[in-house]
C-alpha positions as CSV (number, residue, x, y, z in Angstrom):
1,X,0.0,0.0,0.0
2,X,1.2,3.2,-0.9
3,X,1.3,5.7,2.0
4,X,3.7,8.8,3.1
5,X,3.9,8.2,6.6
6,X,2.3,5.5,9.6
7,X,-0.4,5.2,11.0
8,X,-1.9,2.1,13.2
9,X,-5.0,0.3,13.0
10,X,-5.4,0.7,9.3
11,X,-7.0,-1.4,7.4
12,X,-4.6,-4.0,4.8
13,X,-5.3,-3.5,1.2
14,X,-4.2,-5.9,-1.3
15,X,-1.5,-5.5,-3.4
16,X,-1.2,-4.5,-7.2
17,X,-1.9,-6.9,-8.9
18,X,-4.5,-8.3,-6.7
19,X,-7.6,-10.4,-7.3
20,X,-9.8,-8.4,-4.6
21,X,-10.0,-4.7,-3.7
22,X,-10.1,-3.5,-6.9
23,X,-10.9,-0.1,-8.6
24,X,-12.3,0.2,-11.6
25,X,-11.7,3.6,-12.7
26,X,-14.3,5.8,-16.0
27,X,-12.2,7.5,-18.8
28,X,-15.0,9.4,-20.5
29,X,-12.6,11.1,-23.3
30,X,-9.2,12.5,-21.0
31,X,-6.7,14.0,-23.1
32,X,-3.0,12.3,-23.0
33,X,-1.9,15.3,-20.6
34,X,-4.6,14.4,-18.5
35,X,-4.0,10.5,-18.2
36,X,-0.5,10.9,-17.7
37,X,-1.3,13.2,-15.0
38,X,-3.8,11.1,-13.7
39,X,-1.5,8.1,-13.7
40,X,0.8,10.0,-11.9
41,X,-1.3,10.6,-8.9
42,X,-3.8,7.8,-9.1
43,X,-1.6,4.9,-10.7
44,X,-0.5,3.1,-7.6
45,X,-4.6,3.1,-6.9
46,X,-5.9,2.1,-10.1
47,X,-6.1,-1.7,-11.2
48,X,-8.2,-1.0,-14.3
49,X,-9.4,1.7,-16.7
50,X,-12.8,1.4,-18.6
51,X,-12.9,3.9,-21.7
52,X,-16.6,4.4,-21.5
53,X,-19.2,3.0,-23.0
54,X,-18.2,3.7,-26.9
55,X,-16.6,7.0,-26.4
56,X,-13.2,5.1,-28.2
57,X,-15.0,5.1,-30.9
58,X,-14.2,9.2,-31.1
59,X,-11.0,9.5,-28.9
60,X,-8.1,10.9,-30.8
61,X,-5.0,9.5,-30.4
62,X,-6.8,6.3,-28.6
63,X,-3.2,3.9,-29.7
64,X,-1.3,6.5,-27.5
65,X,-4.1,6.8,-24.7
66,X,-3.6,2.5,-24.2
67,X,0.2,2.8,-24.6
68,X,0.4,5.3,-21.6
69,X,-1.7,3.2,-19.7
70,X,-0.2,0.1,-20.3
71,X,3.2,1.9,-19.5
72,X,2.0,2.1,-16.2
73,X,0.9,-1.2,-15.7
74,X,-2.7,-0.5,-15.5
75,X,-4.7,-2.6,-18.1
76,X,-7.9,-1.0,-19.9
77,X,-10.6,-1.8,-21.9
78,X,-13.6,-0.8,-24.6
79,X,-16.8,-0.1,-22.6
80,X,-19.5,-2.8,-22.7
81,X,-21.7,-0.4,-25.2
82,X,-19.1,-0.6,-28.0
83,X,-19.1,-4.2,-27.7
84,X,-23.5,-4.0,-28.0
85,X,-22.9,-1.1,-30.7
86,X,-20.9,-3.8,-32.6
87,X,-23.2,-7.2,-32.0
88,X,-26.7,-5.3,-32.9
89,X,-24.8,-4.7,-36.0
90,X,-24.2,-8.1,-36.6
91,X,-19.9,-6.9,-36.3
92,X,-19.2,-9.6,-33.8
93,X,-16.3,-10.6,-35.9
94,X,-15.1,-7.0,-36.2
95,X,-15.0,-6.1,-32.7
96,X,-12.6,-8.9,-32.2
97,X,-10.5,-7.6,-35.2
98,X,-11.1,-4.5,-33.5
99,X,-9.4,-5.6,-29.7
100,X,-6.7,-7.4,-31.9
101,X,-5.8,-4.2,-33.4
102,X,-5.6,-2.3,-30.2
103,X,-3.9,-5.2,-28.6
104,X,-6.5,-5.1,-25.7
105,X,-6.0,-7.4,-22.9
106,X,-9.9,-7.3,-21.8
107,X,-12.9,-7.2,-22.8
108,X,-16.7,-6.5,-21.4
109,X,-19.6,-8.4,-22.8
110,X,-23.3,-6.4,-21.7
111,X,-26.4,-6.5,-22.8
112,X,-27.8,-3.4,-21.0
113,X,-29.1,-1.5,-23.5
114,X,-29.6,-4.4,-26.0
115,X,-31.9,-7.3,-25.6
116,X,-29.9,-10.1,-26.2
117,X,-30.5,-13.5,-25.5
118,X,-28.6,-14.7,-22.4
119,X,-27.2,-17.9,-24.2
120,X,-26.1,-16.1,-26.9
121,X,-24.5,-13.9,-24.7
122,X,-22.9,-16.7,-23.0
123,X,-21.7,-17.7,-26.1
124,X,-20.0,-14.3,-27.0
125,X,-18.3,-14.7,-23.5
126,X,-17.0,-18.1,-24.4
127,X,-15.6,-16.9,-27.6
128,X,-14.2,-13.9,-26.2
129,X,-12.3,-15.8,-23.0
130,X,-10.4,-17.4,-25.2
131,X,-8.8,-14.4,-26.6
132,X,-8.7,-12.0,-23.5
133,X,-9.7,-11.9,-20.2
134,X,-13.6,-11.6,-19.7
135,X,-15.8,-9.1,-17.6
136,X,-19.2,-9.5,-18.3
137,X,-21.6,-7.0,-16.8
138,X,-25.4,-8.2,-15.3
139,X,-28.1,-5.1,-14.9
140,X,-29.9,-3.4,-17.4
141,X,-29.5,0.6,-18.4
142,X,-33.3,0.9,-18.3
143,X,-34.5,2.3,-15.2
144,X,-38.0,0.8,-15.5
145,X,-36.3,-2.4,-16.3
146,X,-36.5,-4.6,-12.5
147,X,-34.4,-7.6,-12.5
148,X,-35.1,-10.1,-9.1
149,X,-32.8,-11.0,-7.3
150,X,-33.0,-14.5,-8.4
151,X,-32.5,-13.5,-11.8
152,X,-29.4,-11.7,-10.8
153,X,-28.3,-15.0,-9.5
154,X,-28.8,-17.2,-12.4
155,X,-27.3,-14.8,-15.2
156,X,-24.2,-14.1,-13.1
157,X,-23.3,-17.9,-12.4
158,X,-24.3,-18.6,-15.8
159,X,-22.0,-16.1,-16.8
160,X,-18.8,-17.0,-14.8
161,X,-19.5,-20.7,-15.6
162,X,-19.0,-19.2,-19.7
163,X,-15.7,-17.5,-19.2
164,X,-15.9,-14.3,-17.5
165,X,-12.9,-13.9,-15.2
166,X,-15.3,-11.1,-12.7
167,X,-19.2,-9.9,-13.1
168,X,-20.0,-6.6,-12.7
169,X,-23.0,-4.9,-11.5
170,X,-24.8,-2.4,-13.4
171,X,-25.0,1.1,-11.9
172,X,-24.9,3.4,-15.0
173,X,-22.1,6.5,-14.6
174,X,-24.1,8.3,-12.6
175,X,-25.6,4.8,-10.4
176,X,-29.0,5.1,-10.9
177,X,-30.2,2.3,-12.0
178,X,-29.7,-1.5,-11.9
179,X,-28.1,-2.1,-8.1
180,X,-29.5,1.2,-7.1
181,X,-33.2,2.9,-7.1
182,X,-33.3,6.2,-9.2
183,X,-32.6,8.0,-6.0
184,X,-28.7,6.6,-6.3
185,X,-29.7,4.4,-2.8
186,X,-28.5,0.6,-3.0
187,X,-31.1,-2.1,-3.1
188,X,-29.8,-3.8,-0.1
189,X,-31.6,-6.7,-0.4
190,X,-30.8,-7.4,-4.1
191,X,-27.2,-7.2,-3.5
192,X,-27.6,-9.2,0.3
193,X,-28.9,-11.8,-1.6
194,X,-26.9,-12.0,-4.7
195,X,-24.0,-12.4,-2.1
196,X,-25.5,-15.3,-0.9
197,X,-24.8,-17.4,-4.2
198,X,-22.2,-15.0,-5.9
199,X,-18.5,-14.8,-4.2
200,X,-17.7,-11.3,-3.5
201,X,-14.4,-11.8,-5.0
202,X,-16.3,-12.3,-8.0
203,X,-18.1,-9.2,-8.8
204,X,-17.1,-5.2,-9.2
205,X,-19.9,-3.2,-8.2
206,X,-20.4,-0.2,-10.2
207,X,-21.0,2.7,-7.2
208,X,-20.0,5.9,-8.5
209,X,-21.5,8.0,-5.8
210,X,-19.7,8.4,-2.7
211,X,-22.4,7.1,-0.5
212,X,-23.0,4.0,-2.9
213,X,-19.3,3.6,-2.2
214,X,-19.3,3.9,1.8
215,X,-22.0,1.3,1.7
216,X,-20.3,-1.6,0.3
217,X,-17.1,-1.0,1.9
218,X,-18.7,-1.1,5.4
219,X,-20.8,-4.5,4.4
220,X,-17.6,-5.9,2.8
221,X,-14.4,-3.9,3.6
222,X,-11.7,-2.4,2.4
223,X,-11.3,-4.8,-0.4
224,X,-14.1,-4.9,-2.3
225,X,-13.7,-4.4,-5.6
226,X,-15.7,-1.3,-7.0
227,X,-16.1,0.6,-10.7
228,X,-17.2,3.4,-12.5
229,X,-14.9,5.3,-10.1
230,X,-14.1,8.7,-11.6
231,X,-10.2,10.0,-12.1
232,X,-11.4,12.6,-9.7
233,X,-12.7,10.3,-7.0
234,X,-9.7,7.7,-7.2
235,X,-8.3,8.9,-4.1
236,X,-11.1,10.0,-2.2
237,X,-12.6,6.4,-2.5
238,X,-8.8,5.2,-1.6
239,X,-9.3,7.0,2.0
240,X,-12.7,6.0,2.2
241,X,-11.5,2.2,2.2
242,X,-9.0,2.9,4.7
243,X,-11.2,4.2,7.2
244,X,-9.3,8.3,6.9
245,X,-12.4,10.0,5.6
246,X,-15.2,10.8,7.6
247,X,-17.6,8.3,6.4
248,X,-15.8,5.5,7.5
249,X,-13.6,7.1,10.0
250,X,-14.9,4.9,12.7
251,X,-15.7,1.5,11.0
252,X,-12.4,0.0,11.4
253,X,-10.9,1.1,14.7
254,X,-11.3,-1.1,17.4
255,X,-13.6,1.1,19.9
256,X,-12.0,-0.3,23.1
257,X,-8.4,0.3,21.8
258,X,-9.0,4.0,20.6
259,X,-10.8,4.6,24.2
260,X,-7.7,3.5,26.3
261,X,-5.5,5.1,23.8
262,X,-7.6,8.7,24.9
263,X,-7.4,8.2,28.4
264,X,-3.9,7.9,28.6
């Protein structure tokens, strides 16, 4: 963990690269200047970049945008849109051209704002695995659009069972729909109970809003793994998981410790 100076009872993060306690961090079109100096002050926090949704399809100078972040380590991928944008145009064969070209590493298979039948769209997961690493994300982009719990269950077994290294939880940019009411508040019970079939190692919640972001890192800890993070927020959600913002401030000091430590 990167850190300038000690402090005791903080919580352990993973290390880079880790399976759990992830951050999925949104490019929505950054300039190179920008990236490198986001990588500069967000890179030892930052296990993935998403360029969202299909906004690579417009982002000048996209070979030099992946070179600088593969230069720091930090892998990135095409938005689960472009993939859609590319199957409802029956260009399945192209977008896989397409993450040849760009050497991509990763790939997200969605069907949010498609309707796409789920064994086709375990099939495109099969295919895919076997030429990168898989993330296939479960939720739709329709806010009227209520997916039960059960459901959430079936498709994301279904769809780890395929190929798909981690699911991820629909939440939109701004996490308003899919794991979370229009409001932005979680459906507790819909994830509560997805957890009970679903390892948590397994999925990346989408929670862009701080709260959203507080809430699953006091029902699972530091090291949950958690996307749609914006460049901006990298480091405030970093403090959040290690308990130095208010938010969390108290959640992972040990009450009777920090009390004896005050009365001395």
């Amino acid at each position: 963990m990167y850190s300038n100076y000690t402090l005791n009872n903080i919580p352990e993060r993973t290390k880079k690269p880790r399976e759990i306690g992830w951050t999925m961090a949104m490019d929505k079109g950054m300039s190179l200047r920008e990236v490198e100096d986001f990588i500069e002050v967000c890179g030892p926090f930052v296990d993935i970049v998403k360029l969202g949704w299909a906004t690579s399809f417009v982002t000048p100078n996209l070979k030099d945008k992946i070179a600088l972040y593969k230069s720091a380590n930090i892998p990135v991928y095409f938005g689960g849109t472009l993939f859609e944008a590319f199957v409802i145009r029956g260009q399945f064969d192209d977008y896989r051209a397409t993450l040849d070209k760009f050497n991509m590493e990763y790939a997200e298979v969605s069907d949010g704002s498609i309707e796409l039948n789920h064994e086709l769209k375990c099939e495109f997961i099969s295919t895919l695995s076997k030429q990168v690493t898989v993330l296939s994300e479960v939720g739709s982009k329709d806010a009227e659009k209520i997916i039960p719990p059960y459901k959430w269950i079936q498709l994301m077994q279904a769809e780890l069972s395929a190929g798909s290294w981690k699911v991820i939880g629909e939440a939109r940019e701004g996490g308003n729909v899919g794991l979370f009411r229009s409001t932005g508040e979680v459906r507790s019970g819909l994830v509560e109970e997805i957890l009970t079939k679903v390892p948590f190692e397994k999925i990346i919640w989408e929670a862009p809003q701080k709260a959203q972001q507080v809430w699953f890192i006091k029902l699972l800890g530091a090291n949950v793994n958690l996307g749609n993070i914006a460049p901006n927020e990298v480091i405030p959600l970093e403090t959040i998981r290690l308990g130095l913002r208010g938010d969390t401030f108290n959640h992972f000091i040990n009450q009777h410790d920090l009390l004896s430590l005050l009365d001395k």
